[in-house]
C-alpha positions as CSV (number, residue, x, y, z in Angstrom):
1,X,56.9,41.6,-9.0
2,X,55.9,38.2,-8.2
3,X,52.4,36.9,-9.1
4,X,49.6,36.7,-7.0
5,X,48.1,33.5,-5.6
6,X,45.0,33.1,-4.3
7,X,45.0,29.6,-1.8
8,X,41.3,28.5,-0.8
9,X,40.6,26.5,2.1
10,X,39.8,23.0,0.6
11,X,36.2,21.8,2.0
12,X,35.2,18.7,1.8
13,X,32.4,16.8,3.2
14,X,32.7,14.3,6.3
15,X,33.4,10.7,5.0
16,X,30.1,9.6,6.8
17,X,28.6,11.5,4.4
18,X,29.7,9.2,1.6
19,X,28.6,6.2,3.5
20,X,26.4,4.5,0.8
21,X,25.1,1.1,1.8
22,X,27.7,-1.2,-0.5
23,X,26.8,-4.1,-3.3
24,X,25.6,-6.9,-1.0
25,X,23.3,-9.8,-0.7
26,X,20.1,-8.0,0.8
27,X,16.3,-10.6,1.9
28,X,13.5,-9.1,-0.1
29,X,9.8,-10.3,-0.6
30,X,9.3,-11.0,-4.4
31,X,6.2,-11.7,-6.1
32,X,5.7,-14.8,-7.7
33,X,3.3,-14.7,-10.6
34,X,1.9,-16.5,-13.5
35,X,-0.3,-16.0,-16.7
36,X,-3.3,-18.2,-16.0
37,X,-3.5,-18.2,-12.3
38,X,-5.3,-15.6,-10.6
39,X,-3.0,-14.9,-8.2
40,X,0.6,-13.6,-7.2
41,X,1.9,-15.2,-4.3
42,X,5.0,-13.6,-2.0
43,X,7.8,-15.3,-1.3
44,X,11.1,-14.5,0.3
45,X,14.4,-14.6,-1.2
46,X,17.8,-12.7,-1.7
47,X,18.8,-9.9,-4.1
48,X,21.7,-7.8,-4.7
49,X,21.3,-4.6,-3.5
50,X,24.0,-1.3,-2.8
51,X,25.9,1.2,-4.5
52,X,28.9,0.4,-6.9
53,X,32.0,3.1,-7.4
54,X,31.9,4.0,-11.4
55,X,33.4,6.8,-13.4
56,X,31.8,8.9,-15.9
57,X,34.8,9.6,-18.7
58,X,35.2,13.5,-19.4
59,X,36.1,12.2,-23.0
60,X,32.5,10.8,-23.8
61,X,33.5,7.7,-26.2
62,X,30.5,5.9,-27.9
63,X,29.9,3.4,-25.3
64,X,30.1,4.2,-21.3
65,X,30.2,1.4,-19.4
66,X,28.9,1.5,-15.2
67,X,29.2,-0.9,-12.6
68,X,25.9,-1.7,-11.4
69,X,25.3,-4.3,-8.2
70,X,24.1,-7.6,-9.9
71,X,24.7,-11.4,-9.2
72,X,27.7,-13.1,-9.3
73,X,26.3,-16.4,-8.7
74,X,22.5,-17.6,-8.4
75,X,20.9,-20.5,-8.2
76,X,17.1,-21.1,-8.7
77,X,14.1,-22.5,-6.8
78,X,11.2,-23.6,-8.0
79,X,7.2,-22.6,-6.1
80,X,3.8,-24.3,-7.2
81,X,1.9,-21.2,-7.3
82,X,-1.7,-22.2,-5.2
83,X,-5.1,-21.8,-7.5
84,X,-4.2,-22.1,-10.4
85,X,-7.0,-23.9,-12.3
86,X,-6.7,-27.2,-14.3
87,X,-4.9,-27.3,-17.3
88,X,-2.5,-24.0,-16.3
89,X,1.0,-25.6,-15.1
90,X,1.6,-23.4,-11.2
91,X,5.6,-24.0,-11.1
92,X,7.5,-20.7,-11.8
93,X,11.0,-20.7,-11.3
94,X,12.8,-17.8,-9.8
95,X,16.7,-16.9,-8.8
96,X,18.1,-16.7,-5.5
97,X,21.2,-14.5,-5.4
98,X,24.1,-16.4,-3.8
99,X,26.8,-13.6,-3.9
100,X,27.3,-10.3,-5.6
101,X,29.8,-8.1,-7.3
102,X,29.9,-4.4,-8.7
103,X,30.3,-5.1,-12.8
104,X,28.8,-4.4,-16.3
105,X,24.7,-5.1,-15.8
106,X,23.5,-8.2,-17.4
107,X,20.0,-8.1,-18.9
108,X,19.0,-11.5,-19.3
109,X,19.4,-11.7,-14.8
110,X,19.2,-8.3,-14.0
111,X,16.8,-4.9,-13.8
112,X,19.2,-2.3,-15.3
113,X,16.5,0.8,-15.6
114,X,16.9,3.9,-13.7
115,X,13.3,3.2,-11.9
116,X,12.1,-0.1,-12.6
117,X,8.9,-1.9,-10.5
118,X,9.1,-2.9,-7.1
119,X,10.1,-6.7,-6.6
120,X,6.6,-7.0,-4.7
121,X,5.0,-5.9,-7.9
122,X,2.2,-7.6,-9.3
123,X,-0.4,-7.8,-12.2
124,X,-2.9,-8.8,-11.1
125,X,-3.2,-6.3,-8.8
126,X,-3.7,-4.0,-11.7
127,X,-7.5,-3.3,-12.3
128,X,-8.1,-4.6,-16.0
129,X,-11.3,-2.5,-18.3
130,X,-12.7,-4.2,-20.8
């Protein structure tokens, strides 16, 4: 008697449908803001932006380490915010993303929440009770 063997058809989606924009330098409006000045002001720089390939292990270890898209080199520039009254220094600093890479997320440069605020997001723009 010999065994039976079931074969299924093996379906699998189109490769477009795995088309994910990839880790790359991306322009995006920022805004620039500053404790003391009553405004935020948008500027344009670059991010990294785009999908990374990561693995979950099925053998769930105590840490589990995914590639996220972050810098691989920055530099920074500097902005004098406008109306900011006396005494409040108007110079923030803030990066510009040179090139990017898929790797372990690095707090002190990078945004590694699930949903984090937009890059446009501003304070001031929240309405404050007293």
């Amino acid at each position: 008697i010999r065994p039976l063997i079931h074969t299924y058809p093996l379906c699998l989606p189109s490769p477009e449908a795995f088309q994910l924009p990839p880790c790359q330098l991306i322009n995006q409006t920022v805004s620039l803001e500053k404790e003391g000045c009553p405004k935020c002001h948008p500027v344009e720089t670059t991010i990294c932006s785009g999908h990374c390939i990561t693995k979950d292990p099925v053998m769930k270890t105590r840490y589990v380490y995914q590639h996220v898209c972050t810098y691989r080199d920055l530099h920074y520039k500097t902005f004098e915010l406008p109306d900011c009254p006396p005494g409040v220094d108007p110079t923030v600093t803030y990066p510009v993303a040179v090139s990017c890479s898929c790797g372990l997320c690095a707090m002190d440069t990078s945004d590694c929440t699930f949903e984090s605020l937009q890059p446009n997001f501003c304070m001031n723009d929240i309405p404050f009770y007293y």
